[in-house]
N, C-alpha and C positions, 0 to 999 in steps of 0.2 A: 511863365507863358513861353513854350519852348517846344517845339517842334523840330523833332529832328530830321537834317539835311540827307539822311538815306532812304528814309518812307517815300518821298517823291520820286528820289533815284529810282527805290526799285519796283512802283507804279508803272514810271514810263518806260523803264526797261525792258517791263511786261510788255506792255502797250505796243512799243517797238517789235519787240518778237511775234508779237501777235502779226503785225503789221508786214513784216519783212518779208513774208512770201510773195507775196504779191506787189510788194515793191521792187523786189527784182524780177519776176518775174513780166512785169509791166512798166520799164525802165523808162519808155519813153514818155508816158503818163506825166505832164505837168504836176496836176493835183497829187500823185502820188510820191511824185520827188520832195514836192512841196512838206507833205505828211512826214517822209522818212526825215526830211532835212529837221521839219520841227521837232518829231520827238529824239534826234540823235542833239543836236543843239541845246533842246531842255536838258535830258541826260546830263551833259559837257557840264552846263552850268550847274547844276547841283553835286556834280562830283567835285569841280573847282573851287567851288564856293563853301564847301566844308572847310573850318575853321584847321583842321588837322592838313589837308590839303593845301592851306592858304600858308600856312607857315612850311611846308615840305617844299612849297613852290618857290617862298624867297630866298629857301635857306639852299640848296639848287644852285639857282641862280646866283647867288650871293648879292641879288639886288633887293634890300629894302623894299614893301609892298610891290612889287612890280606884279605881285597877283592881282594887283587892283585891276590895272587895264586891261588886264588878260582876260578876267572873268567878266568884269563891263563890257568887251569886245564880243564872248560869245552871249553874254544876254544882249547885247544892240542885234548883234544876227539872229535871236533867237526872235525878237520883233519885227524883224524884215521877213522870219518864215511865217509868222502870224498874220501880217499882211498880204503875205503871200499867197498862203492857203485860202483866205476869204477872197481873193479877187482871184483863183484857177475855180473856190469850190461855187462863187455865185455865179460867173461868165459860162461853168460847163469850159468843157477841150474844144470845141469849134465853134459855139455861140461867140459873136463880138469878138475873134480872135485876134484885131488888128489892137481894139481897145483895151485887151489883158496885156498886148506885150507892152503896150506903151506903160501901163501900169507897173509892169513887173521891170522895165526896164528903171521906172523913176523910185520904183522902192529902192532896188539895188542900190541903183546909185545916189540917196540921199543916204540911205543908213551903212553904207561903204567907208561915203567920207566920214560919215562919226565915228567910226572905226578907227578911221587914218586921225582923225581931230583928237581923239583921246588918245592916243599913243604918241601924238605934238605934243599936248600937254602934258602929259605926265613928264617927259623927258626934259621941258622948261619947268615944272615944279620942283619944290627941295621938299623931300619927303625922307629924311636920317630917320626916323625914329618909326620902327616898324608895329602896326594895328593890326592887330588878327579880325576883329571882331568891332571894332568902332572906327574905324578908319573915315567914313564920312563927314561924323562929327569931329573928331579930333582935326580934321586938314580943311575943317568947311569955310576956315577964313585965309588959309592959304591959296597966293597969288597961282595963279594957273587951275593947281590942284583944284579951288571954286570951282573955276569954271568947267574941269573935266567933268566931277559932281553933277553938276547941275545940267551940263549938254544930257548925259547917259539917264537922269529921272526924267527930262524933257521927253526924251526920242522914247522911251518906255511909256511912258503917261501918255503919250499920243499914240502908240501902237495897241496901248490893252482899252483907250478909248474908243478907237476907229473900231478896229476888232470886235469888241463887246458889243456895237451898237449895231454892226452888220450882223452879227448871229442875232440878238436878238430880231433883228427884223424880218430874220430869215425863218425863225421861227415861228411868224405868224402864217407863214404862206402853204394855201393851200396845198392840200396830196401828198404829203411827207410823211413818211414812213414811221409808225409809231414808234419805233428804236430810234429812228434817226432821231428824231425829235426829242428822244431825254437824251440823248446825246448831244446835239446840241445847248441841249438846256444847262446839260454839266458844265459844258463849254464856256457859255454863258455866262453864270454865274461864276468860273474859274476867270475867267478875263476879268471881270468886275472886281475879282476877292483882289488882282492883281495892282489894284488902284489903292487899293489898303496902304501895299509896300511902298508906292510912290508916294502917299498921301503922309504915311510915316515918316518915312525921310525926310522929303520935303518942311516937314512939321519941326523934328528938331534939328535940323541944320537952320531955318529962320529962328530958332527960338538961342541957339546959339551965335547968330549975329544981333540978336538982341538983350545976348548978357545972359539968359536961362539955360536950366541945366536940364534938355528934354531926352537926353541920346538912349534912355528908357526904349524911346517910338525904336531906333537905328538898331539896338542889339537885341531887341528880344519880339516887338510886336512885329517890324517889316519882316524878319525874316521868316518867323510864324506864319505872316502872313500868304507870304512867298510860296513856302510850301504848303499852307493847302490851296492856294490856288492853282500848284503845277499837280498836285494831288486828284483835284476837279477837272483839269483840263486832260488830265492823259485816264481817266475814268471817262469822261464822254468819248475819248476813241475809242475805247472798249465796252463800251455798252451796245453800240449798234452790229459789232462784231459778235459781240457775248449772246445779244438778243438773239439777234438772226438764227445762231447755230442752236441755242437751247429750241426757238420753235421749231427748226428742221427736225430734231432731235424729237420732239416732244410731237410733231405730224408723224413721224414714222414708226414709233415707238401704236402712236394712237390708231394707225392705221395694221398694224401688225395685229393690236387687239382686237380690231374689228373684224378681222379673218379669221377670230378661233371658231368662230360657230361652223364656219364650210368648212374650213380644216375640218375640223372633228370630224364632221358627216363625210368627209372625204377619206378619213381612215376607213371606214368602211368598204369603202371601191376598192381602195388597194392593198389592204390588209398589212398595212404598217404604219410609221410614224414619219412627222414629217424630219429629214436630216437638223439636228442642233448640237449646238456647239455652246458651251457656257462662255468659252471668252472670245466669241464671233461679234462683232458690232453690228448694231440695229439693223443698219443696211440691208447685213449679208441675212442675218436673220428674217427680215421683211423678202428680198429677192427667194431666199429659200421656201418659206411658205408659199408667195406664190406661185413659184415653179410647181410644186409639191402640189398643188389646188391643180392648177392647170392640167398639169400630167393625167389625174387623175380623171378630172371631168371629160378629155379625151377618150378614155378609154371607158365611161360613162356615155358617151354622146350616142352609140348605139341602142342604147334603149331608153331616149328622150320620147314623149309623145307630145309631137306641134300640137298637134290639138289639142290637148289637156292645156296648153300652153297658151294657146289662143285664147280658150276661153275664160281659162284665170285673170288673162289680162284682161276681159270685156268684162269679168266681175270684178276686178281691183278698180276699174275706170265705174263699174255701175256703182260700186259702195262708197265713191269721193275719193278717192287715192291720184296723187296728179300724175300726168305721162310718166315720168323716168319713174318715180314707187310703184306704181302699177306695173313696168316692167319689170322691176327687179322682184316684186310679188310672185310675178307668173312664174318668173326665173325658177326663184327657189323651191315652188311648189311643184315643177316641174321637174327638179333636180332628186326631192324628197318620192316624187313618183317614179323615176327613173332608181334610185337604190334597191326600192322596195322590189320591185322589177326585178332587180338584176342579182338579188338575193332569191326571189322565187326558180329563176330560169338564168342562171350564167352562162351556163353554155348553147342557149337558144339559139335561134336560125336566124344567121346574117343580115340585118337590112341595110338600108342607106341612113347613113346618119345625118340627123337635119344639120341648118346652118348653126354653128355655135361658137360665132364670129360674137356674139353681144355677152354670151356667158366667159369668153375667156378676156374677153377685155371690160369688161363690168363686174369684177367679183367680190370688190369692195359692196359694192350696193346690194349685188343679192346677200354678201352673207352679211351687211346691218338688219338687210330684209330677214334674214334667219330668226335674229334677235325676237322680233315681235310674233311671236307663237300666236296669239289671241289673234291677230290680225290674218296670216296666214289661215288659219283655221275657217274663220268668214270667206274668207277668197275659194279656199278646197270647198267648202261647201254650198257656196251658190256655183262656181264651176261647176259641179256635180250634178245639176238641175237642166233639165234639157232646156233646148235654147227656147222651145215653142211653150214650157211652161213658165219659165223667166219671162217671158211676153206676155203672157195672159196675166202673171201675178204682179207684173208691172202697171 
């Protein structure tokens, strides 16, 4: 049962990268420093904490485990940015801003000194004999060394507690954004999976001051454990990211479809196609079509008839069609009367061209309205009926 220490690496690395524009671009953003600090600190930690890493680090230095405090140093700070994050991300940047710094002042400085407390102790402990991979259990009855142990699963177990229990709670609360919300939830479950690693530990270090041989839990379940829970925790920061972008992606994409029916019909006004590009993004693709529509219905607008226009709408509103489908009915029946027009007589005698303020900013809704032919066809043909025999057969 072995999970290896690079998957989480390069999760959060993502994660990070994902992250990083807008952290610097938003430097001064608490919650966003907060964010960059945790996933560069996770990072730290799972780079250091590799077994190949832990022996490059002593051998370096030429000090015997001196990776221990190194790596216990950046996971204590990695729990001071976890705390961190949940008390910028539930206060908000100016809600209660006197009660977050007092917060963020006493995380600092409680998970600081355990910083400075583990690097006392290791320096009063006798640690000759260097542990890649078991090191907790091997030194868990050694004088100091215990107690460095033991501060560093404390100060953890009380940050992925607090943590865990604030996301969850956060997650019940109404009006949260479906992304955020399994993002959270990763979250969640990622801080929780993180009680495992303490729970392990904890387990066989008692079990070896009680004479049993557990360090099973210390080399192979905590550290499994470890990484999937930084595995869960740096996936709920990309989910809310990942989401967001795929539904922009997938409105724009679906709103560019919804334009082909006017397009089409608008190749016909201008006797070309609309500009594309195969490796253009959505975007530019969506902005092109509707220029291309636009342009067109401009030069279209001279032979609109309001009145045909009017009265499609008083028959879209008489067959049950509510206001806005009613107008976009009119719209398009109006639009389909203007082509035909302007294929009989293009070069016809100049008039004034009506307002057509609602067709070039509505052209989403006439051309879904395009879509429904059957429905159209109802509207042209009670339009078609003078208005004094729609009164009588009313």
């Amino acid at each position: 049962m072995y999970v290896s220490f690079w998957l989480p690496t390069a999760v959060l690395t993502a994660a990070l990268a994902i992250k990083l524009p807008s952290i610097l671009k938003l430097w001064r953003d608490p919650l966003l420093r907060a964010v960059g600090g945790l996933l560069l600190f996770a990072c730290a930690v799972f780079v250091f904490a590799a077994p190949s890493t832990i022996a490059w680090t002593n051998r370096v230095t030429g000090v015997p485990n001196i990776a221990a405090p190194w790596v216990y140093s950046l996971l204590t700070a990695l729990c001071a940015s976890w705390l961190l994050l949940v008390v910028h991300w539930r206060n908000g940047p100016t809600d209660r801003r006197e009660q977050t710094r007092r917060a963020t002042r006493w995380v600092v400085s409680v998970y600081a000194g355990v910083v400075i407390a583990l690097w006392v102790l290791f320096a009063l402990a006798d640690t000759p004999v260097e542990q890649i991979r078991d090191l907790d259990t091997y030194y868990a009855n050694t004088p100091f060394m215990r107690e460095l142990i033991l501060l560093y699963l404390t100060a953890h177990t009380v940050a992925c507690s607090t943590t865990a229990w604030l996301v969850w709670n956060w997650i019940r609360t109404e009006g949260l954004d479906a992304w955020l919300r399994w993002g959270l939830r990763f979250l969640g479950v990622g801080y929780a999976t993180n009680l495992v690693f303490s729970g392990a530990k904890f387990t066989a270090i008692v079990a070896r001051w009680s004479g049993h041989d557990l360090d099973w839990l210390n080399t192979n379940v905590a550290p499994s454990a470890a990484c999937v829970a930084a595995t869960l925790v740096a996936v709920g920061f990309i989910v809310p990211h990942a989401g967001q972008y795929l539904r922009e992606r997938w409105l724009v994409r679906r709103r560019h479809r919804a334009l082909r029916p006017l397009a089409r019909l608008m190749r016909t006004v201008s006797g070309e196609r609309e500009p594309f590009s195969l490796h253009a993004p959505p975007e530019i693709r969506l902005i092109r079509r509707e220029t291309f529509i636009r342009d067109a219905l401009l030069t279209l607008a001279r032979h609109l008839d309001e009145e045909l226009r009017r009265r499609a709408h008083a028959a879209a509103l008489a067959l049950g069609s509510g206001p806005d489908r009613a107008r976009a009915l009119a719209a398009a029946v109006a639009i389909q009367d203007a082509v035909r027009t302007r294929r009989r007589a293009p070069d016809g005698e100049e008039s004034a061209a009506p307002d057509t303020t609602y067709l070039l900013q509505e052209i989403q809704a006439v051309s879904e309205a395009l879509h429904s032919t059957e429905e159209i066809k109802a509207v042209r043909a009670r339009a078609a009926v003078p208005a004094e025999s729609m009164s009588l057969h009313d």
